[in-house]
PLY file of the C-alpha trace (Angstrom):
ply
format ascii 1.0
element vertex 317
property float x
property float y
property float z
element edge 315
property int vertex1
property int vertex2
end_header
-184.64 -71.47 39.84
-186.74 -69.32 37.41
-184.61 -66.62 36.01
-186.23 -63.12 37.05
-186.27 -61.27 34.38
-187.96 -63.45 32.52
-189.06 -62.57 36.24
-187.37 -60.04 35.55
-186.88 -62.59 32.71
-186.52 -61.79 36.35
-186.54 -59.29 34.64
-184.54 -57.62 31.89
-184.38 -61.50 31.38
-186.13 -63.23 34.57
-185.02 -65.00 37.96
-186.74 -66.26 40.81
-185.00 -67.23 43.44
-185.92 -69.96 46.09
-184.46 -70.47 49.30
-185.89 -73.56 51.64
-184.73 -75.28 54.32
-181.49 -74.57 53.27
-181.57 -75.23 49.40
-180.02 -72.34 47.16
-182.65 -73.28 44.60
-182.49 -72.97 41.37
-183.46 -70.00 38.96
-186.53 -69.53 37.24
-186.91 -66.33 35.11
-190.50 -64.11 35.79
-188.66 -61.02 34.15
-188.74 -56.98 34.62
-186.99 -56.04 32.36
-184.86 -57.30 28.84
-181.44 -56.68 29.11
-178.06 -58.79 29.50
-178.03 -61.94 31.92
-174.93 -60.47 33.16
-175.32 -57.05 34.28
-171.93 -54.75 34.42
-171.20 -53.50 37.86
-173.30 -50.39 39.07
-171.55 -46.89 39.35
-172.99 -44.06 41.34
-174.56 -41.38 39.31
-175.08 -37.99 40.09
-177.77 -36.26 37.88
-176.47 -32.40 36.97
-178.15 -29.37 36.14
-177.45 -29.55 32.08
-179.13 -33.24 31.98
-182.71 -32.86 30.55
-185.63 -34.78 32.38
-186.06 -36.61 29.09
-182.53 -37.86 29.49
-182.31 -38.72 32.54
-185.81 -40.72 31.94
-183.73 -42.43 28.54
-180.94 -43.33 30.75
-183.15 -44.90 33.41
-185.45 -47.18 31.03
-181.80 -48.49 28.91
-180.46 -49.22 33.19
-183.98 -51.30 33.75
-183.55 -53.04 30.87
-180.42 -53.92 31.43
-181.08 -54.59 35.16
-178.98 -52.17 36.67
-181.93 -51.53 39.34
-180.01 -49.83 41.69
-178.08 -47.62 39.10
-182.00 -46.87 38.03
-182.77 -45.71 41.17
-180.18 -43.54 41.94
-180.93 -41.82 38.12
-184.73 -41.17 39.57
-183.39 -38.72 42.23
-182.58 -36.17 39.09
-186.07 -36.21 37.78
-188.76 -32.95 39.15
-191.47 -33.10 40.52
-193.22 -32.27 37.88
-191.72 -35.40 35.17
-192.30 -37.43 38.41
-195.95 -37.27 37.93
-196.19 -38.59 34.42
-197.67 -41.90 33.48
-193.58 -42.94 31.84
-191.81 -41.82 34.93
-194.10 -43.59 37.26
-194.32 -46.89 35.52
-190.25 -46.32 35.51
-190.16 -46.18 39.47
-192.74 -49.21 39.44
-190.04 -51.51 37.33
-187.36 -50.32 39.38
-189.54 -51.30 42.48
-190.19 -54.29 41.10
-186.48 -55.33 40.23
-185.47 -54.15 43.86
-187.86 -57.19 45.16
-190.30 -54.75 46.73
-193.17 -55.50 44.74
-195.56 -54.06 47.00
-194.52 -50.95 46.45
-194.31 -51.83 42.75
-197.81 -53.10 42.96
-199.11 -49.68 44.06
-197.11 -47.62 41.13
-198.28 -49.95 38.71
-202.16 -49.52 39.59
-201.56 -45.83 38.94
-200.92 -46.22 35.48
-203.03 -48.63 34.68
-205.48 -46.86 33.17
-202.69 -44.57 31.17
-203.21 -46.52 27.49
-200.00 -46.48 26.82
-199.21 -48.03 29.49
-202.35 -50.07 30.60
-201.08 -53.58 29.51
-197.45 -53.95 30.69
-198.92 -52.09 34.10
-201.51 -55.48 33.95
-198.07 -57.63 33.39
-196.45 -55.79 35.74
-199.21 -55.72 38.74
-199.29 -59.78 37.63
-195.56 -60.35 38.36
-195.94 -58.25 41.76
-198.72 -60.30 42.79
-196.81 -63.46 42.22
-193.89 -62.36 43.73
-196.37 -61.47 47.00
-197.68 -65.45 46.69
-201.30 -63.98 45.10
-200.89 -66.65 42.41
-204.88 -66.48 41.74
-204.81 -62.36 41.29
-201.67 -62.63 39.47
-203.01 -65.45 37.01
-205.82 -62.72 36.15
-203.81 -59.57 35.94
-201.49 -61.82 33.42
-204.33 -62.89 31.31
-205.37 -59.13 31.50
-202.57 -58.19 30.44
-201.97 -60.92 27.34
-205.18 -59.93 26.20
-204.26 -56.50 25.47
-201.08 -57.38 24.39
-200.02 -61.03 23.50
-196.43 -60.19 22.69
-195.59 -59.40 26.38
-193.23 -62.45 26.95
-192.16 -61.62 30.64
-196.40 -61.95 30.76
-196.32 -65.57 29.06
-193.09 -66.49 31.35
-194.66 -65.19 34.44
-198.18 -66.92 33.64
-196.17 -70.33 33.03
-194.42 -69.77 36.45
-197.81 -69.59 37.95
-199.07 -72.93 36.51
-195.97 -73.93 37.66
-197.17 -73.20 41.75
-200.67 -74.78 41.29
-199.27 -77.61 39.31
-201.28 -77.04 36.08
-198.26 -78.38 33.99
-200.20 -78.48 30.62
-201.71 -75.21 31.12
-197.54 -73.88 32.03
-196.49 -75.94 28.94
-198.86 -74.03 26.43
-197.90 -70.95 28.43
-193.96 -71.40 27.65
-194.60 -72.41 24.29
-196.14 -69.06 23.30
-193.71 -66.76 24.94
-191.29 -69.00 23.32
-192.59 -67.38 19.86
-192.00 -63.79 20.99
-188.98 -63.48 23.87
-185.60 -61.83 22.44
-183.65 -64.28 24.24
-185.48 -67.93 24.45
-182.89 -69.20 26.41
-184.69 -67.41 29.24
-188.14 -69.51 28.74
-186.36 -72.44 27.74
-184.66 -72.65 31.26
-188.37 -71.70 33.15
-189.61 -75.09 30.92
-186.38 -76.94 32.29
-188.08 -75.86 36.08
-191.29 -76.71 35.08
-189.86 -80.82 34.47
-187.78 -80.24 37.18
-190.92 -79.80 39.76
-192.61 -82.61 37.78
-189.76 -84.74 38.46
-188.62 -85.66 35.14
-184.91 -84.92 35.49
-183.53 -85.67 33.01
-185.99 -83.97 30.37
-185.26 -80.94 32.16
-181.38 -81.51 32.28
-181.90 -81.63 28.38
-184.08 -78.03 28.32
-180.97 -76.25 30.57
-178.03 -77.55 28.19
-180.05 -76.49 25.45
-180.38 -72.87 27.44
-176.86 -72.90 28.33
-176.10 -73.17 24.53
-178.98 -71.05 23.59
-176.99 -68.22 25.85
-174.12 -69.38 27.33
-174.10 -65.88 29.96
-177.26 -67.96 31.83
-175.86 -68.50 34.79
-179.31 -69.88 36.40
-179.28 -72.34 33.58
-175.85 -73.85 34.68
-177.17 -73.67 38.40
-180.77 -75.83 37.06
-178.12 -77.95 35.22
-176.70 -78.94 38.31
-179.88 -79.74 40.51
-181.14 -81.62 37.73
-177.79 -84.13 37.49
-177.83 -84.42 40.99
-181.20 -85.43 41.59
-180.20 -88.50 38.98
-177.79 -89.16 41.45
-175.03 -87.90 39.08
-172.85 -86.06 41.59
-169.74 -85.99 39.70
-171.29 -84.42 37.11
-173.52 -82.28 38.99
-170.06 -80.16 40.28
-167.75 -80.66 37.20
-165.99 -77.35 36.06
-166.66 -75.50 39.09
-165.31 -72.14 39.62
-164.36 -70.92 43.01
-166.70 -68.34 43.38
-169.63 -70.80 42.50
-168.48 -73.64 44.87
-169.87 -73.52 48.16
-173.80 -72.82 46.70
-173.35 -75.32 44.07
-171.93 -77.82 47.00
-174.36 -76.86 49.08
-177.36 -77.36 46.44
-175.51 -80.72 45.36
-175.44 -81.86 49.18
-179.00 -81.45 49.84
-180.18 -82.84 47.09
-178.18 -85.79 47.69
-179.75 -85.39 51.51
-183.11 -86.14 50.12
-182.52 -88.37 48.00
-181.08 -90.56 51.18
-177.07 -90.82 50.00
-175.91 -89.31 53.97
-172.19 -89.90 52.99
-172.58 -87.97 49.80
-174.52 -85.14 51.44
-172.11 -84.98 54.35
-169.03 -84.95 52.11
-170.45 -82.04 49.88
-171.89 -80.15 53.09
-168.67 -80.04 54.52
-166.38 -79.31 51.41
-169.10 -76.10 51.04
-167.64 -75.30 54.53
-164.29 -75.60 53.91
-164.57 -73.54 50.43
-167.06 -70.52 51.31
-165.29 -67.61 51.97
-167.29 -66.51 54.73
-169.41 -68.49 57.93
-172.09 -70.64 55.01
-175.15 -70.61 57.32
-177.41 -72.86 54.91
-174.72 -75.53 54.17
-173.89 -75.03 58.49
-177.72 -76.03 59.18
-178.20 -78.38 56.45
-175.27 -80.20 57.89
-176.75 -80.02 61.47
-180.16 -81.45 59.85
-178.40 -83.94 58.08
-176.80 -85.58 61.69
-180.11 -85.48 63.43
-181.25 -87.23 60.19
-178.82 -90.13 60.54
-179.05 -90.11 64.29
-182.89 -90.78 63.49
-183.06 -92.84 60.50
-186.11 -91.09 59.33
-186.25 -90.02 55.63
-185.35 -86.58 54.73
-188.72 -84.43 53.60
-188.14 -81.81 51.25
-189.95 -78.80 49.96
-192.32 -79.44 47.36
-190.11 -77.42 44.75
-186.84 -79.21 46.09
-183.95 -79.19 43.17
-185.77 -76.47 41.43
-188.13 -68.90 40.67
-189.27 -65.23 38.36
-191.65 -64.61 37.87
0 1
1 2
2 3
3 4
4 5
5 6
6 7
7 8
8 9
9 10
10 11
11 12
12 13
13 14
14 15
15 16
16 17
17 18
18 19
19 20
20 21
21 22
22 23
23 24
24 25
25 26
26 27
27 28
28 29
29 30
30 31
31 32
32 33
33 34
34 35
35 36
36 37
37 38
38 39
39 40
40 41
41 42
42 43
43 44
44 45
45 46
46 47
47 48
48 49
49 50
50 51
51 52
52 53
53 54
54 55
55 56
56 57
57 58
58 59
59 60
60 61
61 62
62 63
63 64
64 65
65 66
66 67
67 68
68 69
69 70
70 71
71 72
72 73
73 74
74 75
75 76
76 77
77 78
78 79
79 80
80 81
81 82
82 83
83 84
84 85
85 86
86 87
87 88
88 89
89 90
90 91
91 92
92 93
93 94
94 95
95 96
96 97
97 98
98 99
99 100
100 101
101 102
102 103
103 104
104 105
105 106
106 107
107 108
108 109
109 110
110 111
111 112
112 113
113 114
114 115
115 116
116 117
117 118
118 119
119 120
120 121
121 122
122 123
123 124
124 125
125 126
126 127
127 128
128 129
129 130
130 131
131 132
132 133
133 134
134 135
135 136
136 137
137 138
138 139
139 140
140 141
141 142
142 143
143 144
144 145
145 146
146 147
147 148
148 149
149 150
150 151
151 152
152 153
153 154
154 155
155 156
156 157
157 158
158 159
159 160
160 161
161 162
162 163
163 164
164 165
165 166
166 167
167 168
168 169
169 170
170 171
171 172
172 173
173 174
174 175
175 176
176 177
177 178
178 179
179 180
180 181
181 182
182 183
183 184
184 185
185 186
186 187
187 188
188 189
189 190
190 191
191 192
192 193
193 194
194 195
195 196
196 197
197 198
198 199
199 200
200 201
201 202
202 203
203 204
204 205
205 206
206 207
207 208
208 209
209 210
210 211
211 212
212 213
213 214
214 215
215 216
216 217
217 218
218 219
219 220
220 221
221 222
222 223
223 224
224 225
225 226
226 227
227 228
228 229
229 230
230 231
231 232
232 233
233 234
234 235
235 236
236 237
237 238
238 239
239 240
240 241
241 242
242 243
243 244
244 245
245 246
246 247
247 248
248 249
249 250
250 251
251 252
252 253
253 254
254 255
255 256
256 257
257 258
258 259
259 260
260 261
261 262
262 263
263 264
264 265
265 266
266 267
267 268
268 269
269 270
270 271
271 272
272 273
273 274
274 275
275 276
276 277
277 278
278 279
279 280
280 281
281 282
282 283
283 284
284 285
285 286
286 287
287 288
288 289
289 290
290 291
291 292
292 293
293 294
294 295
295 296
296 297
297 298
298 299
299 300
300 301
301 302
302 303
303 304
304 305
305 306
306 307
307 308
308 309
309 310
310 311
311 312
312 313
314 315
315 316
């Protein structure tokens, strides 16, 4: 799973999250923003009278950063018509778009200030990380470069560009991409874990096991890091480590991720056990673990192989 915020680096550090026949993939980061991996639970807010436009602007740009999208959103309401217009608010509502997964509607705010100079590269970044989020990984790949060009210290730009080698399989090219936002992201633990993906879709499991522990120690609040971590032990067949120190909260996705894995990899019993322990455990009805189990059966009833999806045991953006 790419971490967003690095799609938003997913954003204020980056996630992108995949979910295929069943899998709870794991987290890649394409990044909107650069904030805390952990963001603190949102409040209402109601904007008053005495709180100046340039406030209220302050207050929403320290929320995106810190990935409190909807918070962000909410703050936007207290802004005029006339602060509304301007090149900073609108490349504000674009982020906040963006962070909200709607980025179509992020696509369109960021084309309007595009040609704002202040703003004109990390609108290029941003349009790039809509784009990619949309599946345009060719128009995306040129609005990144765009934007790198005017800019090279735009790290959620490198992460995002790295993510879209990633999709066409142009490792090297995602490598060298990595390796350069590696030299300017706040938090490398973010790019660290998107390089942990990249093995992870080339197979190499247990290089990319080594790139999430070292994110996980990099930033231990990483929680798509620990969730990589996981895929990547289990598709080396290394179950009991692959669910060691499990919280409760975390159980039934990590079972279910665990049990699919283990569903592709041919080991039925395995898969059944952890499919049906992610039953038992969710707090509520787990539809993905309920149909992976119900694939599983026709599976064994069949004897056919299981096929996976190409980026099985491993989004941004």
């Amino acid at each position: 799973m790419y971490d967003r915020d690095v799609i938003f680096a997913t954003r204020a550090q980056c996630r992108w999250s995949l979910r295929r026949f069943g899998l709870m993939a794991a987290v890649l980061v394409t990044l909107a923003g650069c904030g805390t991996t952990q963001p603190p639970a949102e409040t209402a807010v109601r904007p008053t009278a005495a709180q100046s436009q340039e406030a209220i602007l302050t207050a929403v740009e320290a929320d995106i950063d810190a990935r409190r999208f909807q918070l962000a959103q909410q703050r936007l309401a207290g802004l005029n018509a006339e602060t509304v217009a301007t090149a900073r608010a609108r490349y504000a509502v674009a982020e906040v778009l963006l962070g909200l997964d709607r980025p179509k509607d992020a696509l369109k705010e960021f084309e309007a200030v595009q040609t704002d100079e202040a703003f004109h590269a990390r609108a290029w970044q941003g349009m790039g990380q809509a784009l990619l989020a949309m599946g345009n990984t060719t128009a995306a790949i040129s609005q990144l470069n765009s934007a790198l060009e005017a800019d090279p210290s735009l790290w959620r730009s490198w992460a995002a560009l790295g993510r879209a080698y990633d999709i066409e399989k142009r490792w090297s090219e995602a490598a060298a991409a990595y390796d350069k936002g590696l030299a300017v992201c706040p938090n490398p633990a973010l790019i660290v874990n998107n390089i942990g993906m990249s093995l992870l879709l080339q197979k190499q499991y247990a290089q990319a096991a080594a790139e999430f522990e070292k994110a996980m120690v990099q930033d231990p609040t990483l929680e798509a890091a620990k969730s990589n971590l996981r895929i990547a032990l289990a598709w080396q067949g290394l179950y009991d480590q692959a669910l060691a120190g499990l919280q409760q909260p975390e159980r039934p996705d990590a079972l279910n991720n665990v049990g699919y894995v283990a569903m592709l990899r041919g080991d039925y019993k395995e898969a059944q056990q952890y499919f049906s322990q992610a039953l038992e455990s969710s707090p509520t009805y787990h539809n993905s673990a309920a149909m992976n189990l119900e694939a599983l059966r026709t599976l064994v009833k069949s004897k056919q192989p299981a096929q996976g999806p190409q980026s099985a045991g491993g989004s941004a953006p």
